[in-house]
N, C-alpha and C positions, 0 to 999 in steps of 0.2 A: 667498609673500613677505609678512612683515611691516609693516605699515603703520606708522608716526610717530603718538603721538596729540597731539591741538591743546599740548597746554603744552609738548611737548617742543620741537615745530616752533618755537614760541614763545619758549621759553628758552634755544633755542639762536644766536638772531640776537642782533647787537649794535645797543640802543637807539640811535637819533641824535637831536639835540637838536632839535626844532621847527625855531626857529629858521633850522637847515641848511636841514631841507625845505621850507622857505615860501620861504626864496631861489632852489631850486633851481624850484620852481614861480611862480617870479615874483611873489610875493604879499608888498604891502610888510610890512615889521615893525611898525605901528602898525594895520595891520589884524588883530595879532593879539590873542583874548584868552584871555592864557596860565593854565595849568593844569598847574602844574609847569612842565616842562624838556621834559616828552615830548608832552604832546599840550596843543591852544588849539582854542577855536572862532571859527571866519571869520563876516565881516557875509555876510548872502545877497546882498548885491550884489555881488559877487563871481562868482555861478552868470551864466553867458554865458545871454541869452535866446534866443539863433539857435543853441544848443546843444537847449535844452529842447524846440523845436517841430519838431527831427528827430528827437528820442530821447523815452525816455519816465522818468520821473521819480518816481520817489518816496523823500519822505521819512519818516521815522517818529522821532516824537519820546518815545516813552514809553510804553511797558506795564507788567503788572504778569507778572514772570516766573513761571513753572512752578515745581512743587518740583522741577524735575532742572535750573534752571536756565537756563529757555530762555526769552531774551529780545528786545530789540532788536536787537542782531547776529544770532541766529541766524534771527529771523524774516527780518530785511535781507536776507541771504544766499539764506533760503528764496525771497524774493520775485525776485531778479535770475535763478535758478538755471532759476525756473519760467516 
């Protein structure tokens, strides 16, 4: 069986505007700050702290990627996976 690779999976779904899903996750519009249409970054007071001291957390703000391109998402990823 042949696998999907990441841009396909990716180019096949239809963009939604920010906006939608900050309402849909209850996050007023003025806590947004927008970067285009598709994605914004949220203030951290937003992250629940009786979320954080059941779970465990990490953020990552910045590396310098690989030449095959591997960066903050795929370390992100590498981290939750493990």
């Amino acid at each position: 069986m042949a696998h999907l690779s990441d841009i396909s999976i990716a180019q096949a779904q239809d963009l939604q505007h920010i906006k939608n899903i900050a309402t849909k996750m209850n996050v007023d519009e003025d806590d947004l700050e927008m970067y285009g249409k598709y994605k914004a970054k949220l203030p951290l007071y937003l992250i629940d702290d009786d979320k954080i001291e059941k779970n465990n957390l990490v953020l990552v703000t910045a590396l310098t990627p690989t030449p095959a391109g591997e960066g903050k998402t795929t370390v992100s990823i590498g981290l939750v996976e493990g």
